[in-house]
FIPAGU-534578 format. One line per field, with one value per residue: residue in three letters; chain; x, y, z of N, C-alpha, C in turn. Coordinates in nm, 4 decimals. Layout:
BEGIN
residu	c(ala; ...)
chaine	c(A; ...)
n.u	c(X; ...)
n.v	c(Y; ...)
n.w	c(Z; ...)
ca.u	c(X; ...)
ca.v	c(Y; ...)
ca.w	c(Z; ...)
c.u	c(X; ...)
c.v	c(Y; ...)
c.w	c(Z; ...)
END
This chain:
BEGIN
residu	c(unk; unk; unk; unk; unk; unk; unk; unk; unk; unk; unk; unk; unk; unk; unk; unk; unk; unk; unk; unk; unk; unk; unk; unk; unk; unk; unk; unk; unk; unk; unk; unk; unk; unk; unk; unk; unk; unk; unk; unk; unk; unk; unk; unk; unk; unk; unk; unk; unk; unk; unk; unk; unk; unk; unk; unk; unk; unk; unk; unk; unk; unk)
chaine	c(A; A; A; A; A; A; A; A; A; A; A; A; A; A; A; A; A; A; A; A; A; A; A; A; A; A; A; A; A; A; A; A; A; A; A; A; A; A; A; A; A; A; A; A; A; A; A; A; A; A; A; A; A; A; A; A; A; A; A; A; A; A)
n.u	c(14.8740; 15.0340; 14.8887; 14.8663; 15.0417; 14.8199; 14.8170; 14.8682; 14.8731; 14.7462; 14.4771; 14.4324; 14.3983; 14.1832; 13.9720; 13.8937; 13.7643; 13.5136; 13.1782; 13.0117; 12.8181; 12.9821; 12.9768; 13.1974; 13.3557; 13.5911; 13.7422; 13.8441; 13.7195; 13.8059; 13.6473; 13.6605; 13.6188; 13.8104; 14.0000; 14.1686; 14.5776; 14.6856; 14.8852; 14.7796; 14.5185; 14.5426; 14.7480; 14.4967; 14.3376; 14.4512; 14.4374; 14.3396; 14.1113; 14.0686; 14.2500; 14.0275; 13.8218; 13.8829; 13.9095; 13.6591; 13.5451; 13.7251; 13.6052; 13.3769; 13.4266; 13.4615)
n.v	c(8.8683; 9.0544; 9.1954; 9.5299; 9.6420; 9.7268; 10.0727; 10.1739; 10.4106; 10.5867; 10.4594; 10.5226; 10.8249; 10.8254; 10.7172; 10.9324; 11.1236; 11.3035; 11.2593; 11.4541; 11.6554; 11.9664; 12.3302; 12.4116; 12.2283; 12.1606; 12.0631; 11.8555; 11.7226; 11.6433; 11.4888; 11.6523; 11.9008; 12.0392; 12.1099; 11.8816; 11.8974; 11.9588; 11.8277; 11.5620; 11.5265; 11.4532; 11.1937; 11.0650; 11.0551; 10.8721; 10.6260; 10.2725; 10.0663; 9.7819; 9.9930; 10.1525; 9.9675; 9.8627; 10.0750; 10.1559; 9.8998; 9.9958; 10.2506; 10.1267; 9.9738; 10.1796)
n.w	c(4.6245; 4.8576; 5.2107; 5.2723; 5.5915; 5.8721; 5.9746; 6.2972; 6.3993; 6.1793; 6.2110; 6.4589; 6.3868; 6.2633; 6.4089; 6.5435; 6.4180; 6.3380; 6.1919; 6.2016; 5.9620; 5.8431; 5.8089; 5.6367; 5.4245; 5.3656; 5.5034; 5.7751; 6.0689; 6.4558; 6.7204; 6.8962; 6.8296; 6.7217; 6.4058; 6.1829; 6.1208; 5.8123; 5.7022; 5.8993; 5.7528; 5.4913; 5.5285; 5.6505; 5.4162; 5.2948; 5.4204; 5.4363; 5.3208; 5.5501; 5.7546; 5.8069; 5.8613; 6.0743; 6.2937; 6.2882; 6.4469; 6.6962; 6.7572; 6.8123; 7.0316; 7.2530)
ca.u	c(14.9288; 15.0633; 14.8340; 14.9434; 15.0192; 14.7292; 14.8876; 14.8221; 14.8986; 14.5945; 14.3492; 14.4196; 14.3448; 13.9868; 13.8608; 13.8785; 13.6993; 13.3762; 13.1241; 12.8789; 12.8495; 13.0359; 12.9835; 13.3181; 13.3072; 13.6998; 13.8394; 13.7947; 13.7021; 13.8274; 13.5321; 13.6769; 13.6134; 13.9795; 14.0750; 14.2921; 14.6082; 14.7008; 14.9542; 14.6979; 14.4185; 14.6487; 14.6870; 14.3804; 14.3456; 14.5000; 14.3513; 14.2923; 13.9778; 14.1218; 14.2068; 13.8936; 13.7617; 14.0247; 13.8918; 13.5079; 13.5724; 13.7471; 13.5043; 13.2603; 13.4867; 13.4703)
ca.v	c(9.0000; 9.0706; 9.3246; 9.6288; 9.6429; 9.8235; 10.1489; 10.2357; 10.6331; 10.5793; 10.4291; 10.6373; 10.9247; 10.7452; 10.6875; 11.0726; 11.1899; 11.3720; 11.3119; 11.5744; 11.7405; 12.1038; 12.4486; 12.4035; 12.0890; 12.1080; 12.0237; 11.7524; 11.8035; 11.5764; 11.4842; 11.7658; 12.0126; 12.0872; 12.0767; 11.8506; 11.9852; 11.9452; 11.6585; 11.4083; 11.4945; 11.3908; 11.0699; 10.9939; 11.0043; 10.7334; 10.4956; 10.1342; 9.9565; 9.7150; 10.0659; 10.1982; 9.8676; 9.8820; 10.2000; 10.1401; 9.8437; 10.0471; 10.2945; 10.0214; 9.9596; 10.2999)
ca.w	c(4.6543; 5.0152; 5.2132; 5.3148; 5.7055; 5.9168; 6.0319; 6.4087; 6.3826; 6.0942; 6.2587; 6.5620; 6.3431; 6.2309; 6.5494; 6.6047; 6.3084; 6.4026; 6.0877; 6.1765; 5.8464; 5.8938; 5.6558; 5.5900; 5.4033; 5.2581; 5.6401; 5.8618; 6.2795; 6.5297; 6.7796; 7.0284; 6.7357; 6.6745; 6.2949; 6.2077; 6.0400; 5.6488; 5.7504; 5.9288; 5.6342; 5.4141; 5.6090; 5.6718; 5.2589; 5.2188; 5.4759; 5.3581; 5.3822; 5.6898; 5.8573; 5.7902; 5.9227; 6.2372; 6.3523; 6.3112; 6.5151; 6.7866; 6.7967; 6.8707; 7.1948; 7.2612)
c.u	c(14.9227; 14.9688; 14.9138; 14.9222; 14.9052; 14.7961; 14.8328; 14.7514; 14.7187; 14.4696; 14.2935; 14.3363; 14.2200; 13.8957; 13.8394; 13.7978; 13.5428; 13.3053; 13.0218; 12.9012; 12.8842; 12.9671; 13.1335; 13.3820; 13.4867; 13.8436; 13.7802; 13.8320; 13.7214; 13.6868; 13.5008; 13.6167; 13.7044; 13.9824; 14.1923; 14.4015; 14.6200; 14.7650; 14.8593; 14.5588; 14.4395; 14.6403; 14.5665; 14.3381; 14.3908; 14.5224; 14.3404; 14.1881; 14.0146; 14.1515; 14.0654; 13.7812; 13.7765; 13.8921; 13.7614; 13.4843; 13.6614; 13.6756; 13.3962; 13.2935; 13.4651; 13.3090)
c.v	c(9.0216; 9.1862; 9.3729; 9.6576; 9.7491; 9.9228; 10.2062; 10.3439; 10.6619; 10.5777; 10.4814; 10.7570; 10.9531; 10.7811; 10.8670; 11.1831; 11.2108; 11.3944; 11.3814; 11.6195; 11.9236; 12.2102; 12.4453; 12.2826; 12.0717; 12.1039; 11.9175; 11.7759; 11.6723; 11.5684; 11.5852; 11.8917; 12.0882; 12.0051; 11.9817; 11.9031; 11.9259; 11.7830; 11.5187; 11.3849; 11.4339; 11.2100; 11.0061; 10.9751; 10.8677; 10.6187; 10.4035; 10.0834; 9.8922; 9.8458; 10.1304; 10.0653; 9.8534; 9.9540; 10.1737; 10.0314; 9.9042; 10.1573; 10.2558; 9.9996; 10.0926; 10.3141)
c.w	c(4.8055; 5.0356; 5.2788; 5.4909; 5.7644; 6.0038; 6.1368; 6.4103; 6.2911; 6.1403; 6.3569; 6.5427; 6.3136; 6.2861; 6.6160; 6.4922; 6.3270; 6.2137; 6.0849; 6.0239; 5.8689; 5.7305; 5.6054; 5.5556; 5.3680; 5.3714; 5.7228; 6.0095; 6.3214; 6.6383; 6.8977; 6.9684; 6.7026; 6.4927; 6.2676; 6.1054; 5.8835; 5.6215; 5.7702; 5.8212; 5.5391; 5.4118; 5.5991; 5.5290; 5.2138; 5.3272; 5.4336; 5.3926; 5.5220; 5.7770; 5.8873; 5.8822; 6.0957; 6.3205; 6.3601; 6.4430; 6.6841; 6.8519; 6.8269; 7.0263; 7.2584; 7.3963)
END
């Protein structure tokens, strides 16, 4: 089974995901503390392992 290409825009989105734990558990904060909107949560839902991998890996460069 072919994998599914690793999507930039995705992983982009990753590497900006601030996991402090918030009181407002049913949104996700960018590391600036900007929300992100409905659209890129969305997105980021449906991440693949390899982006999920991507992005940990770029936040290592970081």
């Amino acid at each position: 089974m072919p994998q599914p290409p690793v999507r930039a825009n995705v992983v982009v989105l990753l590497t900006k995901v601030d996991s402090t734990p918030r009181d407002d558990r049913s949104l996700l904060y960018r590391r600036n503390g900007t929300a992100f909107t409905t659209a890129e949560h969305d997105l980021i839902c449906t991440a693949t392992p390899a982006e999920v991998t991507a992005a940990h890996a770029q936040r290592q460069l970081e």
